[in-house]
N, C-alpha and C positions, 0 to 999 in steps of 0.2 A: 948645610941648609938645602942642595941642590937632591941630597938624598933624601930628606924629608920630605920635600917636594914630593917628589920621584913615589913614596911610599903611599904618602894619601893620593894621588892618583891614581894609581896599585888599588889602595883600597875600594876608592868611591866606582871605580871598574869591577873588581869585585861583588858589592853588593848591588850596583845595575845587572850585572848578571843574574846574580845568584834571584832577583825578582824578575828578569824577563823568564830564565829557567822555570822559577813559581809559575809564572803567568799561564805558560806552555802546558802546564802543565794542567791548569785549572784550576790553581787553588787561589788566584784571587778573587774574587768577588764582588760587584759593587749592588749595594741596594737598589732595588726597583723604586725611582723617582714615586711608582705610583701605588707603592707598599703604606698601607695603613699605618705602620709604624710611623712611616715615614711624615706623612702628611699630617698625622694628629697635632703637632708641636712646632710644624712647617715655621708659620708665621712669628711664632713665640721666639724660638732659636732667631729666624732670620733678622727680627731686629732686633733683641737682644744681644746680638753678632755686634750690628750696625754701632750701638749704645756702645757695647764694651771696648770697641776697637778705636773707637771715638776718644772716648774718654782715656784710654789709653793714652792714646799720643800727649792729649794733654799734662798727663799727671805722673805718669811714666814714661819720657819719650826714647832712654834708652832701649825700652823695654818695646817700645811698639817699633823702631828703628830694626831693630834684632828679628824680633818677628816678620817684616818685610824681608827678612834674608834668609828663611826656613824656606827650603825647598825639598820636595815630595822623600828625596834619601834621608832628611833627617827625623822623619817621624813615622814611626813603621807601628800598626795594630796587627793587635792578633786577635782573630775573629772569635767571637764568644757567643752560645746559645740565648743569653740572658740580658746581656749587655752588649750596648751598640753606640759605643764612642766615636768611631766611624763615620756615624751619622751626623753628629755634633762638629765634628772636624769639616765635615763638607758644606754644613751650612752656614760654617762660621768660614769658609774661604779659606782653611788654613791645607798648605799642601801637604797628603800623609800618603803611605803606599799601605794597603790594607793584606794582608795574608792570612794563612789556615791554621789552626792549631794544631795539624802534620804538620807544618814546614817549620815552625817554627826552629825548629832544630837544624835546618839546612841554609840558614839565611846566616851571614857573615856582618855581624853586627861591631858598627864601629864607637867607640867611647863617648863621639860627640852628639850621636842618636838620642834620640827620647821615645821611649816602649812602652806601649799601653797595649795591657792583656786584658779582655776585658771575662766577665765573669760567665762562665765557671772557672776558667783557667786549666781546662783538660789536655795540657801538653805532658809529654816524655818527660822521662827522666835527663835523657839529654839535652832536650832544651835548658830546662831549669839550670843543668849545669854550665850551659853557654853563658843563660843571662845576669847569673853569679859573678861568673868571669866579665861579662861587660860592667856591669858594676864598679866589679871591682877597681877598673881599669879607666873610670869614671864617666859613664852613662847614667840615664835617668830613667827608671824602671817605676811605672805605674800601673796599682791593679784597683780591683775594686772584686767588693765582696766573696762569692767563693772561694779565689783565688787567696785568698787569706789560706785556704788549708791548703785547696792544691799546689797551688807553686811556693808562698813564702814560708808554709811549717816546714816545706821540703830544701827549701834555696838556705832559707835562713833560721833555723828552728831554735836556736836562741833571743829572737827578736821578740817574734808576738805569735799567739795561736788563737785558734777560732774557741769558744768557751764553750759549745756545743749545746747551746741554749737560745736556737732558732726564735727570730721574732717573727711578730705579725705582720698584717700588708697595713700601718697605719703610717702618723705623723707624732713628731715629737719634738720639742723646743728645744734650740741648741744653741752652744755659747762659743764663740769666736775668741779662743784663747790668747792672742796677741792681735789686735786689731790694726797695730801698726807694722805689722808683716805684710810686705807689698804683694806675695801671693795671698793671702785672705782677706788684704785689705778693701773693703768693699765687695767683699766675695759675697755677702747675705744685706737684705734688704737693712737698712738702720734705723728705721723707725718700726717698733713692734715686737713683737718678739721672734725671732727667726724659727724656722720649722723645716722640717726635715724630711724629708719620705723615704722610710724603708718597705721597702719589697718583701714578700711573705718569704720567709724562709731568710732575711738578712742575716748574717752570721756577724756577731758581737767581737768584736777586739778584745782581746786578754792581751795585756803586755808582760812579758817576759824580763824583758832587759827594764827597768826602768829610769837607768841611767842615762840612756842611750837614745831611745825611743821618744820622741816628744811627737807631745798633741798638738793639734795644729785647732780641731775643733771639738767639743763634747757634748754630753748631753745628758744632765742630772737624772730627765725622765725616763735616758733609756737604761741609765747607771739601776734603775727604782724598778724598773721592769724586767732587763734583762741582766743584772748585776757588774756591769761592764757598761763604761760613757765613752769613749772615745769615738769619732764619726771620723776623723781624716789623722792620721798617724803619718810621720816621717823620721829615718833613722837612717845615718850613712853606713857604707860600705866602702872601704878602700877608698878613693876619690871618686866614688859617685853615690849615689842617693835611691834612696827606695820611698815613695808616696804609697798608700793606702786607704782605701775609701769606704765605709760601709755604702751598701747600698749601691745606685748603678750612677752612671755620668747619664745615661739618655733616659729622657721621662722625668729626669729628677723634678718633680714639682713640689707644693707648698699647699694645703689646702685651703680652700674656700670657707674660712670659717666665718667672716663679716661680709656685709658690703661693699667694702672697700676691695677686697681681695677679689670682689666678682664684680668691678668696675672696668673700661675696656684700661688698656695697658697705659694708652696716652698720658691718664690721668699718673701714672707711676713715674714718668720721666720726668728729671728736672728741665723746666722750662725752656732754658737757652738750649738746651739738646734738642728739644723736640720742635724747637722753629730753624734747628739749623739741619733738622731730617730731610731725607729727598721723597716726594708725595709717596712713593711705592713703598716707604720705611713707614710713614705716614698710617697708611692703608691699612698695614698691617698690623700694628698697634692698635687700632681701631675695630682689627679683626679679631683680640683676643682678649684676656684677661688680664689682671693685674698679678694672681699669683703664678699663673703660670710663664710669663714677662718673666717674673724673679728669679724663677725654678730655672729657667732654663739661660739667665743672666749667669746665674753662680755658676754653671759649669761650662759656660764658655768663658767668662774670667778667669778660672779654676784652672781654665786648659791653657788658654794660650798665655797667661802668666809662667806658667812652668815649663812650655816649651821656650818661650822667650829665651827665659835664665839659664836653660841647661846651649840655647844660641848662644847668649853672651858670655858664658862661661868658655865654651869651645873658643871664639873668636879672641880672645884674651888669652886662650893657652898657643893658640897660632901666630898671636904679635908677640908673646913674650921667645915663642921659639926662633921666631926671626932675627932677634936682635944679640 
């Protein structure tokens, strides 16, 4: 036991370095607080943060317990042209260490990590073959859109591949395959129909394995449009896990199609939440809309649901090794 010890302290030494090294080096990055990306969705994410984290404790309090114990080593991004998960992780207060798409090859990834590469996914060849082996070795590997060709036709090219029949920059209604799946449970608004926004050029899921491969979410209209439904895919490796996402985690919104969706946000939280908010959660609810509240609710539930599990996953394989 005293060598086990011994080993993950070896390790969590290891990848503090191997990220101060990054640092030095300049390849990590934080976004400019006063970057338009940034600010468009500011208030949206920041209580939708508030909402999810909230609700959390109540309804899943392992889940939000585990979360309170994620610290900056256990969630590492790798920086994307397209996608900016990063951004979503800092306004939901969850601790990550963000990195380059060079480095990702030189960083020493540990099993009980959770990886989000966000879209294009323009790494080496040798990354890809690191984050196989972490996988394998049971980490929690997450991408979104391009990344579909660049890293998983190449990591795992019996899984799923892009169908090469690029969509438009629209929306399209999606269906929540198990709703009593604690990561998608309450992932999409439940009254109305859920909607989805792909980015011009989103690249379609074609599933490979189809044994293997389960849907997490679909979507008939984009099945009718672009011959291919899946929007969130999951499928193991070794003892860890691989998520997939069409589309991006930042910006994900919901269009404005009624009035109600272009009412301020207030009106979308259920009541005892929204009198037990602090004025500044208030404010901002007040500040924004109801679909983009939503848009940007789903993929902070979406995140910190799965970095939770892959916590409480780790912390479960560190009591069973102590005894």
């Amino acid at each position: 036991m005293n060598d086990e010890k011994q080993q993950k302290q070896t390790n969590q030494e290891e990848i503090f370095q191997s990220f101060q090294n990054i640092q030095s080096k300049g390849a990590l990055k934080n976004v400019d607080k006063d970057d338009d990306r940034y600010n468009q969705m500011k208030d949206s994410y920041k209580a939708s943060s508030w909402y999810a984290k909230t609700k959390l404790r109540e309804e899943e309090p392992e889940m939000a317990a585990a979360l309170d114990k994620v610290d900056e080593s256990n969630v590492i991004v790798v920086q994307g042209g397209y996608d900016n998960c990063e951004l979503v992780l800092r306004l939901a207060d969850i601790p990550h260490v963000v990195i380059s798409e060079q480095s990702a090859k030189t960083v020493s990834y540990r099993p009980d990590q959770t990886v989000f590469i966000n879209c294009p996914g323009n790494i080496s060849d040798k990354a890809i073959r690191k984050l196989v082996t972490f996988v394998h070795e049971g980490g929690l590997l997450i991408t979104t859109d391009w990344a579909l060709q660049n890293v998983l036709e190449k990591g795992f090219p019996d899984k799923v591949k892009y169908n090469q029949k690029p969509t438009g920059d629209e929306v399209v209604r999606i269906t929540v395959k198990d709703p009593d799946n604690p990561i998608v449970k309450g992932f999409l608004e439940a009254e109305g129909d859920p909607l989805w926004w792909l980015e011009g050029s989103s690249y379609p899921i074609e599933i490979l394995d189809k044994k293997n491969v389960k849907v997490l979410v679909y979507s008939n209209e984009l099945k009718t449009k672009y011959g291919e439904s899946p929007v969130i895919v999951e499928f193991e490796h070794g003892e860890g896990k691989v998520i997939h996402m069409i589309s991006h985690f930042y910006l994900q919104r919901t269009e404005t199609r009624d009035k109600k969706d272009k009412m301020a946000a207030s009106t979308a939280m259920e009541g005892k939440y929204y009198e037990m908010a602090p004025q500044a959660i208030k404010e901002k609810l007040n500040a924004t809309d109801t679909a983009s509240f939503k848009s940007a609710q789903s993929s902070v539930d979406f995140i910190q649901k799965n970095i939770a599990a892959q916590k409480i996953k780790s912390l479960k394989k560190e009591e069973d090794n102590t005894e």
